[in-house]
C-alpha positions in Angstrom: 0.0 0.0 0.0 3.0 1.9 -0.6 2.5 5.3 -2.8 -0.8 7.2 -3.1 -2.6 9.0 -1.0 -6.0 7.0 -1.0 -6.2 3.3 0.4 -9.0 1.1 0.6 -8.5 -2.1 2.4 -10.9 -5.2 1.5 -12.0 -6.9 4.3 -9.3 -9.0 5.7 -11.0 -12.4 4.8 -10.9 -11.6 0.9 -6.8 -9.7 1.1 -4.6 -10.9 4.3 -2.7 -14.1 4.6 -1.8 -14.1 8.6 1.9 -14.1 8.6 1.6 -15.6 12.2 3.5 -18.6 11.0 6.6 -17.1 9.6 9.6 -18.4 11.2 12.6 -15.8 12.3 15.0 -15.7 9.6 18.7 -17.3 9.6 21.6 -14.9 9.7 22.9 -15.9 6.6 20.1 -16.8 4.3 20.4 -18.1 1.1 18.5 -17.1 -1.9 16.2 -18.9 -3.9 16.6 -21.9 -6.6 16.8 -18.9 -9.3 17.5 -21.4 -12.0 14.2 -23.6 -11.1 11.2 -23.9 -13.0 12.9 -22.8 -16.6 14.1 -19.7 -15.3 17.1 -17.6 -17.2 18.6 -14.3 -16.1 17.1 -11.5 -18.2 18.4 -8.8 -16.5 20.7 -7.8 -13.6 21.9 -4.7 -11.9 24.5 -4.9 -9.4 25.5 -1.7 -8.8 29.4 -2.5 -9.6 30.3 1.2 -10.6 31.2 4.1 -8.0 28.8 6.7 -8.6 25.4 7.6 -10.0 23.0 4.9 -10.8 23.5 3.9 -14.4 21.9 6.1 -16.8 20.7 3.1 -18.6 19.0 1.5 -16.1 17.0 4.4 -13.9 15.7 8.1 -14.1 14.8 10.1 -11.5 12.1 10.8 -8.9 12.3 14.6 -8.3 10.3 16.9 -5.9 7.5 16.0 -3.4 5.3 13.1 -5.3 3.4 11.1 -3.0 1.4 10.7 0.4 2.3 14.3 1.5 5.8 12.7 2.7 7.9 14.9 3.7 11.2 14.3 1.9 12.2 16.2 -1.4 13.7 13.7 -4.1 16.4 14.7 -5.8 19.4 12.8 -7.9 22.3 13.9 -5.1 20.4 11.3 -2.1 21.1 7.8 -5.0 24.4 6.8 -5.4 26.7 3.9 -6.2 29.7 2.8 -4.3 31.1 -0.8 -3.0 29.0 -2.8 -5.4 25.7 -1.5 -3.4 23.1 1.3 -4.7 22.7 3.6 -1.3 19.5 6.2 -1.5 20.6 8.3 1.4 17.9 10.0 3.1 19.0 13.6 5.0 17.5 16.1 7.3 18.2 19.2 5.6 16.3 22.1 3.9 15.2 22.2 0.5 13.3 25.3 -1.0 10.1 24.6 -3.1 10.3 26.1 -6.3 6.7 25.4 -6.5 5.5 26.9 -3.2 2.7 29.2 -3.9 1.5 31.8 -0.8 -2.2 30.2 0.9 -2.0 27.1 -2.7 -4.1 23.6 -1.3 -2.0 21.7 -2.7 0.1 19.8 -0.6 3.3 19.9 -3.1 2.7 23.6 -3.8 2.2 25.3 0.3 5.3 23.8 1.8 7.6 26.7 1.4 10.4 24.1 1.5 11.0 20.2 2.7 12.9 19.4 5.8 14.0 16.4 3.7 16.1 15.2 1.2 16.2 11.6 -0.3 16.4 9.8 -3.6 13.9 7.4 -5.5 14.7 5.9 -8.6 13.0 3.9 -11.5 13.3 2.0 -14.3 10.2 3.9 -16.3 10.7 3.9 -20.2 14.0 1.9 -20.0 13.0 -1.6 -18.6 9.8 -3.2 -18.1 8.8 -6.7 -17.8 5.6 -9.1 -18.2 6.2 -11.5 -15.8 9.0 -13.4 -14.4 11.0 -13.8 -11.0 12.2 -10.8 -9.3 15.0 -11.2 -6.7 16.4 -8.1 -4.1 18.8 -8.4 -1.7 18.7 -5.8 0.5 19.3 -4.1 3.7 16.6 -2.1 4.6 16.4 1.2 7.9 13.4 0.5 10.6 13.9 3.2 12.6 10.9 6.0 13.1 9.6 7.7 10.0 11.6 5.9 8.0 9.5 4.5 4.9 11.4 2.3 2.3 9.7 0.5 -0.9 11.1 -1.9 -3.9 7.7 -1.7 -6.0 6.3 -1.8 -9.4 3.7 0.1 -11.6 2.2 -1.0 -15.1 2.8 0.8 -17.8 -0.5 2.2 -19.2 -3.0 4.0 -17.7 -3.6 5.8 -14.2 -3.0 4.7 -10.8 -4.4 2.8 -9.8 -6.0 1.3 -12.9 -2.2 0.3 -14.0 -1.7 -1.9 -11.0 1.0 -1.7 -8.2 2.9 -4.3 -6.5 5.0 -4.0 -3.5 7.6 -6.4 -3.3 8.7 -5.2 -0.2 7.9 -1.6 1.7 8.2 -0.8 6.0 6.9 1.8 7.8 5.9 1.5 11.7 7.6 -1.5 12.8 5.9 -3.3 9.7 7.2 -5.2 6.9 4.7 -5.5 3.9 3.8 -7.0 0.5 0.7 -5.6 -1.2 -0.9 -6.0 -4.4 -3.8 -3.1 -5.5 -5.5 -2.6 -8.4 -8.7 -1.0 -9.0 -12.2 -1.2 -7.5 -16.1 -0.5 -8.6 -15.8 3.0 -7.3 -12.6 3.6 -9.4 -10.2 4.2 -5.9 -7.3 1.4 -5.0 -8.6 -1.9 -3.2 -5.7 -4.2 -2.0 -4.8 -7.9 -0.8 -2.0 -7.0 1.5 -0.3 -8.4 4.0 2.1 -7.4 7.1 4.9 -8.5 9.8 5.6 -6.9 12.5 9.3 -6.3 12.7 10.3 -7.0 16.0 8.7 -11.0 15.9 11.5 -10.9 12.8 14.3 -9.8 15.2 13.7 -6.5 15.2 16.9 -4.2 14.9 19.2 -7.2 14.8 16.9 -8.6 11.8 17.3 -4.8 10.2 21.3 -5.1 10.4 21.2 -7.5 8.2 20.8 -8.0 4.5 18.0 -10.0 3.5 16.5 -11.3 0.2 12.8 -10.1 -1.0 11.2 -11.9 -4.5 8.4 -12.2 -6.2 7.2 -14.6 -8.7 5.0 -13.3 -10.8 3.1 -15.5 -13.9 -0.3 -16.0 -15.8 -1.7 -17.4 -12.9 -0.8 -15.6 -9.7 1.5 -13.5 -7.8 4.1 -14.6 -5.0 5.7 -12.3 -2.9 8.2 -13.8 -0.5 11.6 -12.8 2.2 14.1 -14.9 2.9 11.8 -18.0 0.8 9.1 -17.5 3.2 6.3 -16.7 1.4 4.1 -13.5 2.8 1.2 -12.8 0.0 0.2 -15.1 -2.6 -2.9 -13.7 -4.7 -5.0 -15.4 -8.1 -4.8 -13.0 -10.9 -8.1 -13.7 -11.8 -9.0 -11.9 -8.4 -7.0 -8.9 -9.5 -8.9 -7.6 -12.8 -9.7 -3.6 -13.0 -13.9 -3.5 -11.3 -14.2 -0.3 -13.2 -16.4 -1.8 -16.6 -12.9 -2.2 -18.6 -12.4 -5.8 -17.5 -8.7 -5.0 -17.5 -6.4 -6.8 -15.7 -3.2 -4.5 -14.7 -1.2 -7.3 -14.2 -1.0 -8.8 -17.6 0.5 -5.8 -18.7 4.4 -5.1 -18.2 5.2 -3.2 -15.1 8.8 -1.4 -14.2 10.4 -0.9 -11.2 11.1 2.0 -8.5 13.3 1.6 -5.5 12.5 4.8 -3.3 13.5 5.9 0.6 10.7 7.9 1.8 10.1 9.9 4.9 6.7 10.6 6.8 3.7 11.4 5.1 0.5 9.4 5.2 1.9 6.1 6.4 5.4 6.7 7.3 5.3 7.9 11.0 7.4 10.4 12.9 10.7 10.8 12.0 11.8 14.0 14.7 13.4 11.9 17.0 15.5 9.9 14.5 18.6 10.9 13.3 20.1 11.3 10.0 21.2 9.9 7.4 19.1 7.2 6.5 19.9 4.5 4.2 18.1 1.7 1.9 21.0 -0.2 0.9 20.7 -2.4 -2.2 23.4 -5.5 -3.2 21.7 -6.7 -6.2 18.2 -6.9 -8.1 17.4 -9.6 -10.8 15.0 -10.6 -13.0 14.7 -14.1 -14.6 12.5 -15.0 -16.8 11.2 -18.5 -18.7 
């Protein structure tokens, strides 16, 4: 439920898997049987050059954009070093060229952010139909911090295109949702969430883990670690606005993003800065 400022949860019969059952994680876990199931490496990005994120692969986030968070993106907060992708999130201020005197819009009467951070995408560069998608990450759980690996489809409006978030935290919870687009034309989700401390809590958050998702004709599996958290029919995930569109048998591309605040991401005063969402790898393999 990571990016937009309305949310409309289904009742928790028809959307939540209880992820009562999930087991705490090993400190060293291995990723998945990649190769499995007629799988081949399309695509990799592993982050192996110092500086910013290649050109090829991502463009920018830039401004405010979602949720009324409260960081401004800008290209600066992404960079490359080590063989890891660091978005850098900083308390600093940022005038708003758009700020307009007594405006309503959120994006437009903030006179300037109090944040800086980075998100970054794959829009109009990559985008696939299917396949596996592998992260291995190291994600920050402290207050107000609000990290995502997500994807959007590639035609139409949110949330009509379809959204799936392979991983996103805020407030002590680690989720993996899946929304598309209800009778009344607003975003209805199957979602699902872990609190963060029954995972280890900060000692879990030290550590690098690996987030997928399988994604074919038939369904969509979202997993950490190999323990699967959200597992949804796409037959229960066409479009309820007349088009009998299904937004998830369209291509979608990716966006990696550190937010701050905002609708869902909690109080960040009392943390300090710099944040980080740390990145090792992502790839996507496809039959």
């Amino acid at each position: 439920m990571k990016k937009y400022l309305i949310k409309l949860l289904l009742p928790a019969c028809a959307l939540c898997i209880s992820l009562s059952g999930v087991a705490q994680q090993s400190k060293n876990p291995k990723p998945p049987a990649l190769h499995s199931g007629g799988y081949k490496l399309v695509w990799a990005e592993e982050f192996n050059n110092n500086g910013a994120p290649d050109p090829a692969n991502w463009t920018y986030e830039l401004g405010f954009e979602r949720n009324e968070e409260y960081q401004w993106y800008q290209k600066e907060n992404a960079r490359c070093e080590n063989g890891k992708l660091i978005l850098e999130a900083k308390r600093e201020k940022k005038a708003n060229p758009d700020f307009k005197e007594g405006n309503s819009d959120w994006r437009k009467h903030r006179r300037e952010a109090d944040y800086t951070s980075a998100s970054i995408k794959t829009q109009g560069l990559h985008s696939w139909l299917y396949g596996r998608f592998v992260m291995r990450g190291k994600i920050d759980i402290r207050d107000g911090i609000w990290p995502a690996w997500w994807t959007l489809g590639t035609k139409g409006f949110w949330p009509a295109t379809g959204e799936i978030d392979m991983m996103e935290y805020y407030r002590k919870k680690l989720l993996a949702n899946i929304a598309f687009m209800d009778a009344n034309r607003k975003d209805a989700w199957f979602s699902t969430e872990k609190n963060i401390d029954s995972l280890g809590g900060q000692a879990w958050a030290d550590r690098f883990h690996i987030w997928r998702m399988d994604w074919d004709e038939n369904s969509i599996a979202l997993y950490v670690d190999n323990q699967l958290l959200n597992k949804v029919s796409l037959d229960r995930l066409v479009n309820q606005d007349g088009t009998n569109i299904n937004p998830f048998k369209q291509p979608h591309y990716m966006l990696l993003d550190l937010a701050i605040g905002g609708k869902q991401g909690g109080d960040p005063s009392q943390t300090t800065f710099p944040a980080r969402f740390e990145v090792d790898y992502i790839r996507v393999y496809q039959k």
